[in-house]
C-alpha positions in Angstrom: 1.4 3.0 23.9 5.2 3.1 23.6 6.7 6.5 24.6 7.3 9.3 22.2 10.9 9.7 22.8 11.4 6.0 22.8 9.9 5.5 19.2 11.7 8.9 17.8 15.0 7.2 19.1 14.4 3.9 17.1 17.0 2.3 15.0 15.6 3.1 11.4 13.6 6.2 10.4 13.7 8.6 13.3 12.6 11.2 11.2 16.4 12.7 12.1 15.2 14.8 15.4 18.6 14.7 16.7 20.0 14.1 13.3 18.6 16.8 11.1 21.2 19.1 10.5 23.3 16.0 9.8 21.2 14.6 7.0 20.0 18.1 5.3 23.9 18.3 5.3 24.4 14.7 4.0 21.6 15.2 1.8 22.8 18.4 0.2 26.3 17.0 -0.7 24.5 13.7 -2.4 22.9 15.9 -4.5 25.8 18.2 -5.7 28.4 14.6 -6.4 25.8 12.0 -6.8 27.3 8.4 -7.5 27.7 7.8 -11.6 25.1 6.3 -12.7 25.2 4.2 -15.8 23.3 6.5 -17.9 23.5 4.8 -21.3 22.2 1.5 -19.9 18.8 3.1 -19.0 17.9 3.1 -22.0 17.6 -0.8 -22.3 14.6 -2.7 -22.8 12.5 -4.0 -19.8 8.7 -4.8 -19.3 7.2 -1.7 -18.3 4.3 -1.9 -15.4 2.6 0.6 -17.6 2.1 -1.6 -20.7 0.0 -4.7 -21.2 1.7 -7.8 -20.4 3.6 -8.5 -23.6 4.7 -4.9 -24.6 8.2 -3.7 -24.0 9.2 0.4 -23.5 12.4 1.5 -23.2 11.4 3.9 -20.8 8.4 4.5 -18.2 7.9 8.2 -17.2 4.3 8.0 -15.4 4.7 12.1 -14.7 6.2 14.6 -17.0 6.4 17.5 -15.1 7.8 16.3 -12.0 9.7 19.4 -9.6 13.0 17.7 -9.4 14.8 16.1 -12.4 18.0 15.0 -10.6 20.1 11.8 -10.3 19.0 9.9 -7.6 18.1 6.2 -7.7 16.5 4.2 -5.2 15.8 0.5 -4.3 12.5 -0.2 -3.2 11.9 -3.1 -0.6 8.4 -4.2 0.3 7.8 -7.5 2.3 4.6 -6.1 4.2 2.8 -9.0 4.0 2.8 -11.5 1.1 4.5 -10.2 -2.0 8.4 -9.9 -2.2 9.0 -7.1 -4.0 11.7 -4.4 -5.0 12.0 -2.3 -7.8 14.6 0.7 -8.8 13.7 4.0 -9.7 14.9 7.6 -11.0 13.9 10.8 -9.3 12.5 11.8 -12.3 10.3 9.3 -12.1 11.4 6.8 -14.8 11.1 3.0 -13.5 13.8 1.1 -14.0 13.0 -2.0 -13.0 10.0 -3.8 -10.8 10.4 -7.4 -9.6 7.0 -9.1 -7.6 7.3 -12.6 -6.1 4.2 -13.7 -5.4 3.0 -16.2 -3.0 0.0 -16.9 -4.4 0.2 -20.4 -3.6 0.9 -20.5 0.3 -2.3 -18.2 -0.5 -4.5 -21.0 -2.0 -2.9 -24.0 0.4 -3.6 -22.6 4.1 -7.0 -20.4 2.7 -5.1 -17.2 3.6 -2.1 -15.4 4.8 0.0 -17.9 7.4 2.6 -15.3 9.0 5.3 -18.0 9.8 4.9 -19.7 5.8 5.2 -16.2 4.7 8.2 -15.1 6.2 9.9 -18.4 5.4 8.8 -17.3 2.0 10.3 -13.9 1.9 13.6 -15.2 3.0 14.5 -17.6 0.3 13.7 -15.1 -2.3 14.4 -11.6 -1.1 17.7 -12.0 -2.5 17.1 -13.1 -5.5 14.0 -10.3 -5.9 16.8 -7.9 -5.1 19.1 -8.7 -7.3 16.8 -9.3 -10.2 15.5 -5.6 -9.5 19.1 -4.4 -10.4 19.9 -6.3 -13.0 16.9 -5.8 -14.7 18.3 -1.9 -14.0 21.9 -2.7 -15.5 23.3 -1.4 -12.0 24.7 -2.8 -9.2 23.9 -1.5 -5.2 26.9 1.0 -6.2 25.3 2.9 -8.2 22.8 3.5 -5.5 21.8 6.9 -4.1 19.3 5.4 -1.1 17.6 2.1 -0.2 14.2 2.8 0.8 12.3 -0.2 3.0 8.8 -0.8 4.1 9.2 -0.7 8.3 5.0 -0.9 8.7 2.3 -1.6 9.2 2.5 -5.1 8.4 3.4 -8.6 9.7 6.7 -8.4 12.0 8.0 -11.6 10.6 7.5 -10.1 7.1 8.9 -6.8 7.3 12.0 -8.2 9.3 12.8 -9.4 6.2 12.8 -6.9 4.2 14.5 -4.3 6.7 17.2 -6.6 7.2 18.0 -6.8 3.5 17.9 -3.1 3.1 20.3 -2.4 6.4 22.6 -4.8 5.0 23.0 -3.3 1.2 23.3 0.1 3.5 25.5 -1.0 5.7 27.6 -2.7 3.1 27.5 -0.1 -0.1 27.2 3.3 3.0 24.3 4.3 1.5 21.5 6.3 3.5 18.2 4.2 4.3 14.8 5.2 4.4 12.2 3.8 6.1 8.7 3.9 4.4 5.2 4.1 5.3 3.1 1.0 3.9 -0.3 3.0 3.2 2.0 6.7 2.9 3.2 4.8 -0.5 0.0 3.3 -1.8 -1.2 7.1 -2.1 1.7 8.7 -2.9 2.7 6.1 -6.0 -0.1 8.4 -7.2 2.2 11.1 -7.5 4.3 9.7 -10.1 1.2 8.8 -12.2 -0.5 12.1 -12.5 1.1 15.4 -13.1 -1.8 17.1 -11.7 -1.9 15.3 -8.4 -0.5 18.5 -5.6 -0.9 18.0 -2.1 -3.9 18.3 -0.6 -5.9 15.5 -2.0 -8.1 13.2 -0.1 -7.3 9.1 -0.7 -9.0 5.9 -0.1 -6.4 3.5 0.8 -8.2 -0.2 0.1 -6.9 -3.7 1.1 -6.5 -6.7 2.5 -5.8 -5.2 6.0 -7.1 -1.8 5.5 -9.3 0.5 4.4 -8.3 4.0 4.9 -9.9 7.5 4.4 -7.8 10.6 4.5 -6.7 13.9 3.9 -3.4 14.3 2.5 -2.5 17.8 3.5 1.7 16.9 2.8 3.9 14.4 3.1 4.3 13.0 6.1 1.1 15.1 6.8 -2.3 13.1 7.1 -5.5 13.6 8.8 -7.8 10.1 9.0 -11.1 10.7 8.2 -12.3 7.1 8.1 -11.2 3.4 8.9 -12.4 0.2 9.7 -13.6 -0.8 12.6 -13.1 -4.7 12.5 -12.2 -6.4 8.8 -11.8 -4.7 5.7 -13.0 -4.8 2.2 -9.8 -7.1 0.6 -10.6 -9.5 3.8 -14.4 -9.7 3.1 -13.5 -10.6 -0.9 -11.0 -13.3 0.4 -12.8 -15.0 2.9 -16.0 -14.4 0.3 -14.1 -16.3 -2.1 -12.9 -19.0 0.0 -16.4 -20.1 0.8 -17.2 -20.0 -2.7 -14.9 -22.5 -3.9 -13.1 -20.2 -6.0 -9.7 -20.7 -7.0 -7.7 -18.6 -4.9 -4.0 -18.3 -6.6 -5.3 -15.1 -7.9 -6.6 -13.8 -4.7 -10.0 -14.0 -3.6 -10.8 -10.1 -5.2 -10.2 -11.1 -8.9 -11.9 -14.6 -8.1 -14.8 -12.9 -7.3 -14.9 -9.8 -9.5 -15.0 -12.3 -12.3 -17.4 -14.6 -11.1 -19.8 -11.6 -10.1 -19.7 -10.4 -13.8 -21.9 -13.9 -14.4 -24.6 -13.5 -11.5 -27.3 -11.3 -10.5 -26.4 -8.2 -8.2 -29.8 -7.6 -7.3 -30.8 -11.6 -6.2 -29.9 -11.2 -2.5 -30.6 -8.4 -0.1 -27.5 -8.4 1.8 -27.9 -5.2 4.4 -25.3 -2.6 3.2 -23.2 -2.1 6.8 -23.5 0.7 9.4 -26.4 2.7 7.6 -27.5 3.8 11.0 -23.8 5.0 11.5 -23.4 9.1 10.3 -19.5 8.9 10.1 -16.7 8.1 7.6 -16.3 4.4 9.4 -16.1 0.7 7.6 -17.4 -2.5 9.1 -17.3 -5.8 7.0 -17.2 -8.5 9.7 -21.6 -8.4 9.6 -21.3 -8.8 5.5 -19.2 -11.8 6.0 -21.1 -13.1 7.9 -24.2 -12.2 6.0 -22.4 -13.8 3.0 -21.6 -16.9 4.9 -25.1 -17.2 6.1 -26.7 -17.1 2.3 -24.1 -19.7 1.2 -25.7 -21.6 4.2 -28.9 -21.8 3.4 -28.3 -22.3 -0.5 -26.9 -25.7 0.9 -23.6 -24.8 -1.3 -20.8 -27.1 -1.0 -17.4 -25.4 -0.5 -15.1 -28.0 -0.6 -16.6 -28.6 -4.2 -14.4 -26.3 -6.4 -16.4 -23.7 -8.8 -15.0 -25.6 -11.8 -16.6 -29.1 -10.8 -19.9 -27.9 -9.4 -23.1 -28.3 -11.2 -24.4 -25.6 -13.7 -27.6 -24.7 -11.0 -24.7 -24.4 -8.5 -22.3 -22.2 -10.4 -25.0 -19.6 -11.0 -25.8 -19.5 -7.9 -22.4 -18.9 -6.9 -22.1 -16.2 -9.1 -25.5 -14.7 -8.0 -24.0 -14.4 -4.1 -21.1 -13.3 -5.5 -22.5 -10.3 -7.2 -25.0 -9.5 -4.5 -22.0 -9.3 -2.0 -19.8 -7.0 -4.3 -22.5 -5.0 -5.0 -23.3 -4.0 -1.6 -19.1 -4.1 -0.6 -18.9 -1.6 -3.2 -21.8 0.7 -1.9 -20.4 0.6 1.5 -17.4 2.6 -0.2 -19.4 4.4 -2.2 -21.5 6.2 1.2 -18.5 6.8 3.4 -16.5 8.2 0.1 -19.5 10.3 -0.1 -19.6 12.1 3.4 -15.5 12.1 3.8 -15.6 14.5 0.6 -18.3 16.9 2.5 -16.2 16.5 5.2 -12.9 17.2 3.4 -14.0 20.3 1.3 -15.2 21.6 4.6 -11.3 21.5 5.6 -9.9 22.1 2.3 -11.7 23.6 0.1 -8.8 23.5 -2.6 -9.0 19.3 -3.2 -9.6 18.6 -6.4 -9.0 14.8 -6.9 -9.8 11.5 -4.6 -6.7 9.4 -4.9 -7.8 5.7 -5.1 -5.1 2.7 -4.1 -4.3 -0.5 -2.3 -5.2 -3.9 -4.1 -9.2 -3.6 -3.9 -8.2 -0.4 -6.3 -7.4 -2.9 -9.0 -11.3 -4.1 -9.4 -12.6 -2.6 -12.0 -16.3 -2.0 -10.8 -15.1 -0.8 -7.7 -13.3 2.0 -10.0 -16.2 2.4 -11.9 -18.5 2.8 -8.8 -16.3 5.3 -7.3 -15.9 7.4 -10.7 -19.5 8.6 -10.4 -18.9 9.1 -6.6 -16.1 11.9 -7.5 -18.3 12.9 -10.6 -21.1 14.2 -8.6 -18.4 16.3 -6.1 -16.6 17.8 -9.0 -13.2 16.0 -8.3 -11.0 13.4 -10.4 -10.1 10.2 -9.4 -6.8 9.2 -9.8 -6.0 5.2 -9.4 -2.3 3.7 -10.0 -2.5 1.1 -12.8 -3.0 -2.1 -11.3 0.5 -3.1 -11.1 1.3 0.1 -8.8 -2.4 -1.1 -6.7 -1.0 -3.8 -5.4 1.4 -4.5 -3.4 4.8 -2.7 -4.9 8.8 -1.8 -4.7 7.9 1.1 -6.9 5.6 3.3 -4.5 8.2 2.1 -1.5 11.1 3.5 -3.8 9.4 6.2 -4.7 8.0 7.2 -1.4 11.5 7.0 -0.3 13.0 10.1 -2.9 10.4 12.4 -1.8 11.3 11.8 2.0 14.7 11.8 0.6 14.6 15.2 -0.9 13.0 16.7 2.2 15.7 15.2 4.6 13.8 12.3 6.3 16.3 9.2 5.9 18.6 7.7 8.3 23.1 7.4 8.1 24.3 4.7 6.6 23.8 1.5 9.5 27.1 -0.2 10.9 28.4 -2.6 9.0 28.1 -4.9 12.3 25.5 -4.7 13.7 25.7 -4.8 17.7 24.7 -7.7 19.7 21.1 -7.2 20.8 20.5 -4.3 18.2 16.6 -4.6 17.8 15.4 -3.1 14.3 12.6 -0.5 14.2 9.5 -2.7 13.1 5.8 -1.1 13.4 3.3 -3.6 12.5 0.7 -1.0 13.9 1.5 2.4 13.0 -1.3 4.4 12.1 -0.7 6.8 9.5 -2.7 9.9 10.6 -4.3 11.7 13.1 -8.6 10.6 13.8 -10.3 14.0 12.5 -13.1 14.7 15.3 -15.9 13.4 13.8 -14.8 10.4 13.1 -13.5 8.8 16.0 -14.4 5.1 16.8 -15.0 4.7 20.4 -15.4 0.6 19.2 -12.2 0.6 17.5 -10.3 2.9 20.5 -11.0 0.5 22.6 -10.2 -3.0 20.6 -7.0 -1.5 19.3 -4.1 -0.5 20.9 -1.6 2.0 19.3 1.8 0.9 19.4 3.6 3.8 17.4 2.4 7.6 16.9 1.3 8.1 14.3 3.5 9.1 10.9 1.9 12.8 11.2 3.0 13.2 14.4 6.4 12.0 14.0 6.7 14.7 10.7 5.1 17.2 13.1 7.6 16.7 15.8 10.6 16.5 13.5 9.7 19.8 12.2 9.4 21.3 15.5 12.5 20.2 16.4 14.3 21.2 12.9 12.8 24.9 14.1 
């Protein structure tokens, strides 16, 4: 594990330990002569993420009664894994622009995410993405108050990308950086979608690469109730979806939601994972392979695309295809189930289960968890699906909230020294393991490279003291 001090001394987003003074300072003075912003021109049409796909708005406020109605805008950077994306927003939460590159195809070619094609991806259109974010803004990186940038977890060829381009507009326009928390910003996206949403809440952060249960006590503050212990849920639906023969430009999650909608949930017994188990823990690697297995034996031919296969085939496709979701689904559903118990135990104030990531875009998986927070009393609360998936918003908007408390980083050099190394975390966990639901499998397959976010936000405020 790499040393405390070592980590809190990194290049981007030291949570300002040694800096704090400096940046409540540097913070205070943004606020009271804030760069002119082009008011006037936010008023200009642009597709709004919270429309269908052929309305326009003039304006997106997701929350109307936000604390803070000041002037700051912030660039959001997110190149996590395989969407290039950047987007500028207000601090009173009106989005002025969101830009998503997708590499959907790189997806469908090599069955899956290939870090190196990825990266190589990211780099010939982050600046593009970037400047399409401010245009479609009317502003230009002057009129920026912050850049805020995705450091982790992630791929580290991917997210060099995307710090690189942040430290450079920083370094270039002297603008304070801030570097985000991948999962911190799928939940708190939430917060500039519902009004009611006030810390503590519990979330379910669902992916490709993760699937997260915790406590949100503050930001920066987060106790881990649950997590997986080998794949998770948006891995089960690709790899699922690959050995289905389903088109996979979309992503193997809408590939199979759609196809499910035609079979039978009930016409395979796949084993719903870790019954025996009593905690708030995911396992999908035994579903996979269960899935894999009933392809198998139903002699299925996936090198035969759905589209050409015969009519007996297709619905058989389908049939696996619901069975597995189904029983995907209820997996959720249980450990959502105890990590409530578990989290009105600790907070008895929660009132709402936020519910993000890309596997928060499927619609059954929504309705599934509804009656789940129905029969606890809560509300769920799920980003529209354009604020699910990978984002800039939730990365810019993540950024102004650590912004307002302090937690952003100088301005970098505008050179850069020889052998500066950049503060990447591919493997940062974002909260503390509650007691009772420790993995001893997964403590001792995985190795922690960073303390966690909490801990970080706990330390700095000790120090601030």
């Amino acid at each position: 594990m790499a040393s405390l001090g070592s980590t809190l001394s990194s290049t981007i987003y030291r949570l300002n330990l040694s800096h704090t003074r400096h940046t409540i300072r540097m913070f205070r003075a943004l606020s009271r002569n804030i760069r002119p912003q082009k008011r006037s021109s936010h008023r200009r049409l642009f597709i709004s993420p919270f429309s269908s796909a052929n309305s326009i708005s003039s304006t997106s406020n997701c929350s109307t009664n936000l604390v803070f109605n000041d002037n700051l805008v912030v660039l959001g950077i997110e190149t996590s894994c395989d969407d290039t994306a950047a987007a500028v927003v207000r601090g009173d939460g009106e989005i002025l622009s969101q830009v998503v590159s997708s590499q959907a195809d790189l997806l469908a070619r090599y069955g899956g995410v290939a870090p190196k094609m990825a990266e190589e991806a990211h780099a010939q259109v982050i600046d593009q993405v970037v400047q399409d974010a401010l245009d479609k803004a009317n502003l230009t990186e002057a009129d920026l108050s912050a850049v805020a940038v995705t450091i982790g977890p992630g791929l580290s060829l991917c997210l060099r990308v995307g710090v690189q381009k942040a430290r450079k507009i920083a370094a270039t326009y002297q603008l304070p950086i801030v570097g985000v928390h991948h999962m911190e910003a799928h939940a708190i996206v939430a917060r500039l979608c519902d009004r009611d949403l006030q810390f503590p809440f519990m979330a379910l952060l669902i992916s490709g690469g993760h699937n997260l249960l915790v406590l949100a006590r503050d930001l920066g503050q987060y106790l881990q109730l649950g997590t997986t212990i080998d794949d998770a849920i948006g891995e089960a639906y690709d790899k699922s979806a690959k050995w289905l023969g389903l088109d996979l430009r979309r992503s193997g999650g809408p590939a199979i939601e759609e196809l499910a909608r035609k079979g039978d949930a009930q016409s395979i017994k796949f084993t719903v994972p870790m019954k025996q188990h009593k905690d708030c823990n995911f396992s999908y690697a035994g579903l996979k392979t269960q899935v894999k297995l009933a392809i198998e034996s139903k002699n299925i031919d996936a090198g035969i695309p759905f589209s050409s296969a015969s009519i007996e085939d297709q619905r058989l496709r389908a049939d696996i295809a619901a069975s597995f979701q189904r029983v995907a689904v209820l997996h959720l559903e249980e450990r959502c189930e105890r990590a409530i118990q578990w989290a009105l135990e600790i907070e008895p104030s929660i009132k709402h289960l936020v519910v993000s990531g890309g596997v928060a875009s499927n619609q059954y998986v929504r309705a599934r968890l509804h009656e789940v927070v129905a029969r606890n009393s809560l509300q769920l609360v799920c980003p529209p699906p354009s604020l699910c998936t990978d984002n800039g918003v939730m990365i810019a908007w993540t950024g102004i909230e650590n912004f307002r408390l302090g937690r952003f980083d100088p301005p970098p050099p505008a050179v850069e020294p020889d052998g500066c190394q950049l503060d990447l975390r591919p493997r940062w966990p974002l909260g503390e393991e509650y007691g009772r639901g420790k993995s001893i499998a997964r403590s001792m397959r995985t190795a922690r490279i960073h303390p966690s976010l909490t801990a970080l936000t706990q330390a700095s405020e000790y120090q601030s003291l």
